[in-house]
N, C-alpha and C positions, 0 to 999 in steps of 0.2 A: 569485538570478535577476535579470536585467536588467528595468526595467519599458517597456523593449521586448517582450520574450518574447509571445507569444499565446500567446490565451487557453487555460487548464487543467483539467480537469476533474475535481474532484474526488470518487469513491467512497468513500462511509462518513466524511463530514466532520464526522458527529455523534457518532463515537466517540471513545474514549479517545484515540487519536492520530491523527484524523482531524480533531479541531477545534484543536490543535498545528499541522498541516499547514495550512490555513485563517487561522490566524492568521497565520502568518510569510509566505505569498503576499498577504494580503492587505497587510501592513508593507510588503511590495517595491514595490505598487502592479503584482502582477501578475492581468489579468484574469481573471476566478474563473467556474466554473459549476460547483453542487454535484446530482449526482445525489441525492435523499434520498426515503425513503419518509412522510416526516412531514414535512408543512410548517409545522405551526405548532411544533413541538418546533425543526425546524432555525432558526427564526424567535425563537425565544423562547432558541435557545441561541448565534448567531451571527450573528442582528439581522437587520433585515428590508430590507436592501439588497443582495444577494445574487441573483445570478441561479438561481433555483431550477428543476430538471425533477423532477417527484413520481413516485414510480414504486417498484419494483419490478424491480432486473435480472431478477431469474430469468424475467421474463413481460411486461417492458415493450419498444412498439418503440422502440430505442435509438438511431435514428436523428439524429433531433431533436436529444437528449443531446449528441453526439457534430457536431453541424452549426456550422464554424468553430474546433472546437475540436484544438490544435495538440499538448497533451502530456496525458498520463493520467497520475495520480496513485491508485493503488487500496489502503483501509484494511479494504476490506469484512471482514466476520469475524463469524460468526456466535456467539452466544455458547452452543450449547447443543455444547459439544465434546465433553463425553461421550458424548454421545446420537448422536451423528451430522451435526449440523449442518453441517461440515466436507464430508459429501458430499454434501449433501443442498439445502446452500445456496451455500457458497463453491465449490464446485467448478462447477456447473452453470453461474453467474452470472455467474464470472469468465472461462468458456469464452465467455458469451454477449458479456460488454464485450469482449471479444478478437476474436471476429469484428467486431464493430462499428469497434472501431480499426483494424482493416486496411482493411476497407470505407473510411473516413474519411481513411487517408492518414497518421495520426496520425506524430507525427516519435519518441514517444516513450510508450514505456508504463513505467512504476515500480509495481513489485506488491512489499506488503507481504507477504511469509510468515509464516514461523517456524524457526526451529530446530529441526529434527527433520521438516519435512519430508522429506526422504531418511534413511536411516540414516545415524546423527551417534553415533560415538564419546560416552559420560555420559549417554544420550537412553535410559531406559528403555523395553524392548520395549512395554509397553502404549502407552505416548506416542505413539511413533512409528505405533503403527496408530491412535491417535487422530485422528493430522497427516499422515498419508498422503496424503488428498485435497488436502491443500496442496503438496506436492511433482506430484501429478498435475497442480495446473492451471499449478504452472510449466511445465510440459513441452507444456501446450497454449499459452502463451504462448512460449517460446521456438522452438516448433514453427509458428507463427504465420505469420512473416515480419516480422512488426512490429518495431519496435527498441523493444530493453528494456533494464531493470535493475531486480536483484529485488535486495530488502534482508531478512534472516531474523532479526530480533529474539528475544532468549529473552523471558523470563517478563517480559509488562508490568508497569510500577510505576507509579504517580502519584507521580511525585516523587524526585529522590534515594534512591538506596540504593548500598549497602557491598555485597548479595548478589550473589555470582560468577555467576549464573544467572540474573539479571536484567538490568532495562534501564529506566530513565527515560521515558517514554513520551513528553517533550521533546525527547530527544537522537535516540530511533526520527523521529520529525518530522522533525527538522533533516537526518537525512541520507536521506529520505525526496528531499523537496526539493534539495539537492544533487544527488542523484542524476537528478535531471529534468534537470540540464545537461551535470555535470560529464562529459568526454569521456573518462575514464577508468571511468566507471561505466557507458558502455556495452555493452552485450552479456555485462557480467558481474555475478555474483552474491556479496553478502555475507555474514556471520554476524556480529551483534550484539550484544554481551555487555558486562557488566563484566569478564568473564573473558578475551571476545575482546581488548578494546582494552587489556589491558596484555601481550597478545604483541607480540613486536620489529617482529613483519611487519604490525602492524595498520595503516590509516588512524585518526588520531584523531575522523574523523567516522564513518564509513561500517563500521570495525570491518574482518575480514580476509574475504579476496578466498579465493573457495573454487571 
């Protein structure tokens, strides 16, 4: 991104691919505001020069958040996805950041999924109703009006792996980011893999166009 770009706003910058994301905007010298529920964790884990809003989607007014702010970058993800989290949390929240960005004008929204939100060919049946609320709040962001691009990562890794079914939680970042400009990643959605990026038709960042 150009360190022109206005400023971004980033959801779940304190997670696994959320502070990847954070890192490399903040390398461009692109203006940053991170949504977090925890200020001294996001402070203790991403330094305390950071324009911070504390809060809560699910129940915060998001207005504020979202004041000046040009592109949306969203990591959110609840970690209890067996249990329900997925509806419970990420779906609700990201319905509410989505009104908020239309409200605001935003020029660009980028929502992290997963694989197997939709039915996905290798996505076992239990999975997919696991990830189901992740495929629902696409369809509330693309139902929007907002301008998007969703990116669907498989199985996060920390770090390099060989597994077909996985994904670097680096390389999830980098085309995270990408995605916030590139004019081809408008209005469309990708699938993330090791497995995706050595088909013919992949992007080598962004993984193949679904």
């Amino acid at each position: 991104m150009s360190t022109a770009s206005g400023r971004v706003l980033v959801v779940g910058g304190t997670g696994r691919t959320g502070r990847h994301v954070v890192s490399l905007l903040r390398e461009a010298g692109v203006p940053l505001r991170l949504l977090v529920r925890d200020r001294a964790r996001a402070e203790a884990e991403l330094g305390a020069d950071l324009d911070l809003v504390v809060g809560d989607a699910l129940d915060l007014e998001l207005g504020p958040a979202f004041a000046g702010v040009e592109r949306v970058v969203s990591t959110l993800g609840s970690r209890n996805v067996h249990g329900g989290g997925l509806r419970t949390v990420d779906l609700p929240a990201t319905a509410r950041l989505v009104a908020a960005a239309r409200e605001a004008g935003v020029a660009r929204f980028v929502l992290c999924s997963t694989i197997g939100a939709v039915p996905t060919p290798g996505v076992p049946a239990h999975m997919l109703e696991w990830f189901a609320p992740k495929g629902e709040a696409e369809a509330v962001l693309r139902a929007s009006g907002v301008p998007f691009a969703i990116v669907r990562p498989g199985g996060l890794h920390d770090g390099p792996t060989d597994d077909p079914r996985m994904i670097d939680c680096s390389h999830v970042a980098r085309a995270l980011v990408a995605a916030l400009t590139r004019d081809d990643a408008l209005g469309a959605t990708f699938e993330l893999s090791n497995a995706r990026l050595q088909r013919p038709d992949a992007d080598p960042l962004l993984g193949v166009r679904v």
